[in-house]
C-alpha positions in Angstrom: 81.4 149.3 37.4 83.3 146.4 35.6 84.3 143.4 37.1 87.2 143.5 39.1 90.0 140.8 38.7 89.3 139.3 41.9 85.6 138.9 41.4 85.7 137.7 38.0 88.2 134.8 39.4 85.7 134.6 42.5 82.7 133.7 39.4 85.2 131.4 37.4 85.8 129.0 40.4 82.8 128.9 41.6 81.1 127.9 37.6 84.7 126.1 36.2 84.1 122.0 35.5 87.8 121.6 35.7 91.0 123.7 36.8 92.2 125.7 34.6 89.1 126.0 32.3 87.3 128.9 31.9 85.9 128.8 28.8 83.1 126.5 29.4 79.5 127.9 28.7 78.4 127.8 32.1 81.7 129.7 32.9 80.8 132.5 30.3 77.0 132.2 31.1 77.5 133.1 34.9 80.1 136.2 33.9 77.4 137.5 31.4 75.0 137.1 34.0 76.8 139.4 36.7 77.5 141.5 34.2 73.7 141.9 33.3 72.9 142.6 37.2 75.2 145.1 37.4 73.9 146.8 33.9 70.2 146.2 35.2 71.3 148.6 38.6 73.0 151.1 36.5 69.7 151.6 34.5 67.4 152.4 37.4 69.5 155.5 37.8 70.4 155.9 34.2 67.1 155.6 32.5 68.5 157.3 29.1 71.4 155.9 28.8 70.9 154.0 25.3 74.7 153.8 24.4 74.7 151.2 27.6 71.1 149.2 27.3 72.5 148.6 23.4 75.5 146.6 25.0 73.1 144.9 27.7 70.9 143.6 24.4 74.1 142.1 22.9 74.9 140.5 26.3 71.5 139.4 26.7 71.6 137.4 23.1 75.1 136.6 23.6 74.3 135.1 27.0 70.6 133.5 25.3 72.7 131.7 22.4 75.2 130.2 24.9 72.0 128.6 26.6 70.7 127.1 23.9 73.5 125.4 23.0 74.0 124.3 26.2 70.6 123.6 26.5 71.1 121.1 23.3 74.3 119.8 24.3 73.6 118.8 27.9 70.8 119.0 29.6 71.4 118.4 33.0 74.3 120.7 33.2 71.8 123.6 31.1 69.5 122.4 34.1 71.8 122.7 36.8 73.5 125.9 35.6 70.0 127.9 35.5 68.9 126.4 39.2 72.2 127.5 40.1 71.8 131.4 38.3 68.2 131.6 39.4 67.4 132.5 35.6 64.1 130.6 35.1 61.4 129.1 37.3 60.3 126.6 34.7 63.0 123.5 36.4 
């Protein structure tokens, strides 16, 4: 249910601001953000599974803090990046 290598490099180029880079925020914030879908689908069969929806909270704060920061940094690219995820309605 991880990511394989090929779709993780499929989410880096289409999020990277430069070659090469991947550690960018909107780089990690679209990785965390796959990550969460997948987690999301695992729980609608998985509805106990606690071990798992503890590491989806520390993605989902992980993932929250890299948008704020972003968010404070940059708008416009915090803008564009969320238009682009579909995360909020709000822009």
């Amino acid at each position: 249910m991880a990511l394989t290598p090929a779709q993780k490099a499929d989410i880096v180029a289409q999020f990277q601001r430069g070659k090469n880079e991947t550690g960018s925020p909107e780089v990690q914030v679209s990785l965390m953000t796959h990550r969460i879908k997948q987690l999301t689908e695992h729980f609608k069969a998985n509805k106990n599974d606690v071990h798992s929806r503890r590491g989806l909270q520390s993605i989902v704060n992980r993932r929250r803090k890299l948008l704020k920061y972003l968010k404070g940094s940059d708008q416009s690219r915090y803008v564009s990046l969320i238009q682009r995820l579909g995360l909020r309605d709000s822009y």
